[in-house]
TORROKOL-766596 format. One record per residue (C-alpha): residue in one letter; x, y, z. Coordinates in steps of 0.25 Angstrom, whole numbers, plus 5000, padded with zeros to 4 digits. Layout:
// residues N
pt resn=A u=X v=Y w=Z
...
// end
This chain:
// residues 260
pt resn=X u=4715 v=4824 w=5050
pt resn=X u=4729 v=4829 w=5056
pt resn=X u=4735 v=4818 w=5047
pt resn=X u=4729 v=4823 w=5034
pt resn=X u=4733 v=4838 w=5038
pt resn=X u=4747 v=4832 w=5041
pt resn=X u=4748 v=4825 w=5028
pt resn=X u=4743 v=4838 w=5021
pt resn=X u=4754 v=4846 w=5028
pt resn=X u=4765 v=4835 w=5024
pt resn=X u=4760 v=4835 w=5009
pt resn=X u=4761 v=4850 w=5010
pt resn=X u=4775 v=4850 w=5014
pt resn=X u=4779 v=4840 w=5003
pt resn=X u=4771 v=4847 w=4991
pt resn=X u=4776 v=4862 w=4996
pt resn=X u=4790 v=4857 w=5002
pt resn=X u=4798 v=4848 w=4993
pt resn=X u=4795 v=4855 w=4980
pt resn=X u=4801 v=4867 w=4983
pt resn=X u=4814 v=4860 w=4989
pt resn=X u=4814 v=4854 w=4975
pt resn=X u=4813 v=4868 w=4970
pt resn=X u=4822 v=4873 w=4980
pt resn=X u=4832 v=4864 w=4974
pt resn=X u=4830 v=4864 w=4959
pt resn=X u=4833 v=4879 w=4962
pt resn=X u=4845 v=4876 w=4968
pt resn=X u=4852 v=4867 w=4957
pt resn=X u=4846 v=4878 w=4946
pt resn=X u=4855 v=4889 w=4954
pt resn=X u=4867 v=4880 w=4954
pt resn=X u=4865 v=4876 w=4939
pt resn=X u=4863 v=4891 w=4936
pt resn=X u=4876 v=4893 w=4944
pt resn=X u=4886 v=4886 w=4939
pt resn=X u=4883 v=4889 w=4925
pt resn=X u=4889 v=4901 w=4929
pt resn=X u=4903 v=4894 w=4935
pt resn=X u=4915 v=4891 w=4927
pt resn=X u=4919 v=4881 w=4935
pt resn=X u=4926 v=4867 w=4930
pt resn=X u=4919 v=4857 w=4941
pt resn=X u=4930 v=4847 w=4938
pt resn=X u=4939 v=4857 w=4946
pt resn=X u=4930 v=4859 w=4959
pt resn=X u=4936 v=4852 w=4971
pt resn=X u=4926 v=4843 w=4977
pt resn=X u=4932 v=4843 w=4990
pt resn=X u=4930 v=4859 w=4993
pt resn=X u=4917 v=4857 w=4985
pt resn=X u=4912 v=4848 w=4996
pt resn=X u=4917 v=4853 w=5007
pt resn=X u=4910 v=4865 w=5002
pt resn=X u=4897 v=4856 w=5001
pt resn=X u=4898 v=4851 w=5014
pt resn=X u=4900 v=4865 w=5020
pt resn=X u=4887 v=4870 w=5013
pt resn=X u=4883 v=4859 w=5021
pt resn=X u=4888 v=4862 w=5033
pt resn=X u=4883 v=4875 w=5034
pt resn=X u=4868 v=4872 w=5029
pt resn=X u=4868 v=4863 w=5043
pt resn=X u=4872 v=4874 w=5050
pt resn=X u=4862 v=4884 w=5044
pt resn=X u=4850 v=4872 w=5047
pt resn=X u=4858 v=4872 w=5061
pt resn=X u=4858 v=4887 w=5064
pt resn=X u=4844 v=4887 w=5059
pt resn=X u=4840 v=4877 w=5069
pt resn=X u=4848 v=4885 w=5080
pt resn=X u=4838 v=4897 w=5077
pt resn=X u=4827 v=4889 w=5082
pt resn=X u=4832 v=4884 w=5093
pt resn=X u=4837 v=4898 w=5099
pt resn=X u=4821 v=4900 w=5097
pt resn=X u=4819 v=4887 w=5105
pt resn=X u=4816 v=4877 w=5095
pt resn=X u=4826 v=4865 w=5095
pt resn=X u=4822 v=4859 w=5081
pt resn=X u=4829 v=4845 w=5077
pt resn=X u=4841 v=4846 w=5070
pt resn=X u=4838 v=4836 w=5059
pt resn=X u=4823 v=4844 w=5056
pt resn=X u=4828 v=4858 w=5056
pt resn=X u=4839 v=4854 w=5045
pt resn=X u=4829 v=4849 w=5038
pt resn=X u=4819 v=4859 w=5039
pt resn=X u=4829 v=4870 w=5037
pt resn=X u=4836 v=4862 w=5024
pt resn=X u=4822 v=4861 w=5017
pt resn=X u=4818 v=4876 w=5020
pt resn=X u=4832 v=4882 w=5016
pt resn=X u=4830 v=4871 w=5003
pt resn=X u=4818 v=4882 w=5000
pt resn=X u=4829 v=4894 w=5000
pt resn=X u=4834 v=4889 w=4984
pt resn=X u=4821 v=4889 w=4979
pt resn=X u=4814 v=4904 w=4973
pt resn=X u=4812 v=4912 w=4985
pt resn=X u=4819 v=4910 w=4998
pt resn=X u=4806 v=4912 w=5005
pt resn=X u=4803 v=4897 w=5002
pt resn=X u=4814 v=4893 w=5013
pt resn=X u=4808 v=4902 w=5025
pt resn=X u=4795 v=4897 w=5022
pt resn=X u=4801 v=4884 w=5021
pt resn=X u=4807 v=4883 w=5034
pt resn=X u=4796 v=4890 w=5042
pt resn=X u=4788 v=4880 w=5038
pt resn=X u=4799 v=4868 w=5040
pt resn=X u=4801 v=4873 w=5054
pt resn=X u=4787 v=4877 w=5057
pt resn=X u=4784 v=4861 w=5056
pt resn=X u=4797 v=4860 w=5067
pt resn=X u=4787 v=4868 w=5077
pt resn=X u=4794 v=4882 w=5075
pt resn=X u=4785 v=4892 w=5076
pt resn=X u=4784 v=4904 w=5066
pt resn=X u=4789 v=4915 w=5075
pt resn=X u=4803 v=4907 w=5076
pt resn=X u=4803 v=4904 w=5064
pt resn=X u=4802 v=4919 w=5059
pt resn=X u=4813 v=4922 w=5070
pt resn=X u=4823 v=4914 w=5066
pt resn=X u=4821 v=4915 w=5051
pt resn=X u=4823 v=4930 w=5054
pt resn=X u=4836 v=4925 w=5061
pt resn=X u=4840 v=4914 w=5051
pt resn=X u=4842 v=4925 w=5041
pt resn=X u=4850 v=4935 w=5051
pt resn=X u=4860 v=4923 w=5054
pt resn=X u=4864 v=4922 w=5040
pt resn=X u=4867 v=4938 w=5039
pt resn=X u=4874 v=4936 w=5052
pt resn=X u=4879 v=4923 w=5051
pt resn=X u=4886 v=4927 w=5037
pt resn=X u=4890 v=4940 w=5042
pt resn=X u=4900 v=4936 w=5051
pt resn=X u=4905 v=4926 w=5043
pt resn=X u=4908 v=4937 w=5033
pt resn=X u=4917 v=4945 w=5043
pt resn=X u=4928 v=4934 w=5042
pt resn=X u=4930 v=4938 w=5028
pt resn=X u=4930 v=4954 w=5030
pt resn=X u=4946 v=4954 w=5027
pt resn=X u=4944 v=4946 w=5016
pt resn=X u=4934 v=4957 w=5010
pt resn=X u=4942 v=4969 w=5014
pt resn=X u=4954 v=4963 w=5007
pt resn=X u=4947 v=4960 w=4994
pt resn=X u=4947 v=4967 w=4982
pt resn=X u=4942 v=4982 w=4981
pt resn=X u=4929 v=4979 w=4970
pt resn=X u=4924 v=4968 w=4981
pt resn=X u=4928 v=4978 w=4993
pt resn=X u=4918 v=4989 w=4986
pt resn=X u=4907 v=4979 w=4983
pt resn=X u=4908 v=4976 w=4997
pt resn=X u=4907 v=4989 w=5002
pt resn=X u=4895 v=4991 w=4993
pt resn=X u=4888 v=4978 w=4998
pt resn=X u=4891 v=4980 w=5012
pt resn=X u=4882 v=4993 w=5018
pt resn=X u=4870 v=4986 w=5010
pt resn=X u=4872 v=4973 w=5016
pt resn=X u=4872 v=4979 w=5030
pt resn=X u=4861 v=4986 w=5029
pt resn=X u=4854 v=4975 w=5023
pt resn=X u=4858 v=4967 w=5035
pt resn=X u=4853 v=4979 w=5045
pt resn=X u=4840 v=4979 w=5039
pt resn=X u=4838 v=4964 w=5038
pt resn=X u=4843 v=4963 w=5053
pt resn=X u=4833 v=4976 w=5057
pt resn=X u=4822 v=4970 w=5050
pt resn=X u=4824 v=4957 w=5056
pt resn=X u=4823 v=4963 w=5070
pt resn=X u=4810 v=4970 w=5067
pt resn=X u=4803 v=4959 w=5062
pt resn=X u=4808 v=4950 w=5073
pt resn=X u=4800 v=4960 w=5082
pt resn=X u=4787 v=4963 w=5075
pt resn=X u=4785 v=4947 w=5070
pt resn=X u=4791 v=4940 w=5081
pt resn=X u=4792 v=4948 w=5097
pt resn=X u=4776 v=4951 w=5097
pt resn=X u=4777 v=4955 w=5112
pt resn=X u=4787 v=4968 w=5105
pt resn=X u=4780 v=4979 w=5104
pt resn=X u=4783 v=4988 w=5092
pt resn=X u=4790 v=5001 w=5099
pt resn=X u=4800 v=4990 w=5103
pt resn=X u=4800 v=4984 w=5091
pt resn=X u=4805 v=4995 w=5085
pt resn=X u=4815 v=4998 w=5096
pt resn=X u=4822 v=4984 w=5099
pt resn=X u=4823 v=4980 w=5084
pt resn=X u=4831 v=4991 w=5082
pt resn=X u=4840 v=4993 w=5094
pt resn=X u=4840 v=4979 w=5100
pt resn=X u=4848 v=4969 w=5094
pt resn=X u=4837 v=4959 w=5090
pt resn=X u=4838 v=4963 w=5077
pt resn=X u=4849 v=4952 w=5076
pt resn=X u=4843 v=4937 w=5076
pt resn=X u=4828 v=4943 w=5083
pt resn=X u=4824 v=4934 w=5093
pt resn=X u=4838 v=4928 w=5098
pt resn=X u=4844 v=4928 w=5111
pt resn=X u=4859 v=4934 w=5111
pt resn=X u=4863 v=4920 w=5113
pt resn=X u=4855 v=4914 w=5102
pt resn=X u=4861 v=4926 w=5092
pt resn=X u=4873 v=4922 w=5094
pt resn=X u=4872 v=4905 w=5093
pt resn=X u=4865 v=4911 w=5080
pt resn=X u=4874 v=4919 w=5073
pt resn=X u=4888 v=4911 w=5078
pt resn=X u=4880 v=4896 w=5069
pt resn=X u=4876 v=4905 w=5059
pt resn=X u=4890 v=4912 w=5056
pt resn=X u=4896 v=4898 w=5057
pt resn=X u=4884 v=4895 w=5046
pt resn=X u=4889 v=4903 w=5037
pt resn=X u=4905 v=4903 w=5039
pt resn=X u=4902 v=4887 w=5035
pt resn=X u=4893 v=4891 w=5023
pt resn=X u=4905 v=4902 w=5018
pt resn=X u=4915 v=4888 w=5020
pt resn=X u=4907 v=4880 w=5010
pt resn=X u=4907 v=4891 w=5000
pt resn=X u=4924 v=4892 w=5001
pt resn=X u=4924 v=4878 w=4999
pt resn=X u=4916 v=4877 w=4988
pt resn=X u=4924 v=4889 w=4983
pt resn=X u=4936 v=4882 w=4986
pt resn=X u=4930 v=4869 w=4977
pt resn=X u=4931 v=4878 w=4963
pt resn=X u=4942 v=4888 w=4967
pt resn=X u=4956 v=4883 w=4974
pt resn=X u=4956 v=4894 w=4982
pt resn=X u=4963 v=4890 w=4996
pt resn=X u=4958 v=4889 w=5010
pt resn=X u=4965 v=4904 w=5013
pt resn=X u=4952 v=4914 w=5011
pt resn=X u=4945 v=4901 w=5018
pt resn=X u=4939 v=4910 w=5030
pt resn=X u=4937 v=4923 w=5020
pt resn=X u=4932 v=4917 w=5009
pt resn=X u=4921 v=4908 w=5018
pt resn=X u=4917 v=4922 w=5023
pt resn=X u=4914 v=4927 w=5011
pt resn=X u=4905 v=4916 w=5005
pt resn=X u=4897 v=4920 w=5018
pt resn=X u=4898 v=4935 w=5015
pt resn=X u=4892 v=4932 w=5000
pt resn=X u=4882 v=4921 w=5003
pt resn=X u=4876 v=4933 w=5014
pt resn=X u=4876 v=4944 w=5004
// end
């Protein structure tokens, strides 16, 4: 009977899994073809060199984000193997390109459920997956604030529009988040303290983390993205000679821009 069930279960899994990853990539290649319809670009000219090196960046820092993912669970004491969390996490992010990003949460609560991660970490460090982009991205940007303030005057005014909404955006996000870290996950809270720590304490920043976990954190996850803004300069560099001397501001800025 437990045989059946578990031949049910991996049915299941085929019949539900792989379609959408061959929807998930369909989409993919639709938005590239749409894309470079738009681009008058002589592909002749592309240097293959800075285009693969780009490639191999993206690369690069997708291992990364499997790796900072599998950091997450472990400072919540699950130490998942290497080779199963990269799996697990590639085929749930694979989720993210297909209509609705919603497929991809589902995706990887159910990829890592099976790994024996219980739901409450699970919700804890999705919450915290997404704080570490913000975070991760955000200081990555400050190596190109002089490159911003010595820009032009029309992208110095759309700057200043963009960037009251954006905090506040982040503010809310990160308040939010610190609420419902409380009220889903610290049961033995009650709600008078709720109310008091979510807004004075500092656990509104990755909830549910000690200091030194928070910091571990947020040090792989700005390396993350500081490798993710390398492989856009290179592709970049692949279409447009542009030289290595805006290297630093320029790799900044693709991190700014992929965040906002």
């Amino acid at each position: 009977m437990l045989k059946d069930n578990s031949q049910i279960i991996s049915w299941g899994k085929f019949l539900i899994g792989w379609p959408l990853s061959i929807i998930s990539i369909a989409f993919i290649t639709k938005l590239i073809i749409d894309k470079s319809s738009g681009l008058n670009l002589n592909f002749s000219e592309i240097n293959i060199f800075y285009l693969l090196t780009g490639v191999f960046f993206f690369l690069i820092y997708y291992i990364f984000r499997s790796f900072l993912w599998r950091q997450t669970l472990k400072e919540k004491g699950y130490k998942i193997n290497f080779r199963d969390n990269t799996y697990s996490f590639t085929f749930s992010e694979l989720k993210r390109y297909a209509p609705g990003n919603i497929w991809s949460f589902l995706s990887r609560a159910h990829q890592f459920s099976r790994l024996g991660v219980d739901r409450n970490t699970l919700g804890i460090s999705t919450l915290a997956d997404v704080q570490q982009v913000i975070i991760g991205c955000g200081l990555i940007t400050l190596i190109a604030i002089p490159w911003f303030l010595d820009s032009s005057n029309e992208f110095k005014l759309k700057l200043v529009s963009l960037f009251p909404l954006l905090i506040a955006a982040i503010a809310i996000f990160f308040i939010v988040t610190g609420f419902i870290y409380q009220r889903k996950f610290k049961h033995n809270t009650s709600q008078s303290i709720v109310l008091h720590s979510s807004i004075l304490s500092t656990d509104f920043i990755l909830p549910g983390f000690s200091a030194n976990s928070k910091i571990k954190l947020i040090l792989i996850s700005a390396v993350t993205y500081f490798i993710f803004g390398v492989g856009n300069f290179f592709v970049l560099l692949s279409v447009y000679n542009i030289g290595f001397n805006e290297f630093l501001n320029l790799s900044s800025f693709f991190t700014f821009y992929s965040f906002s």
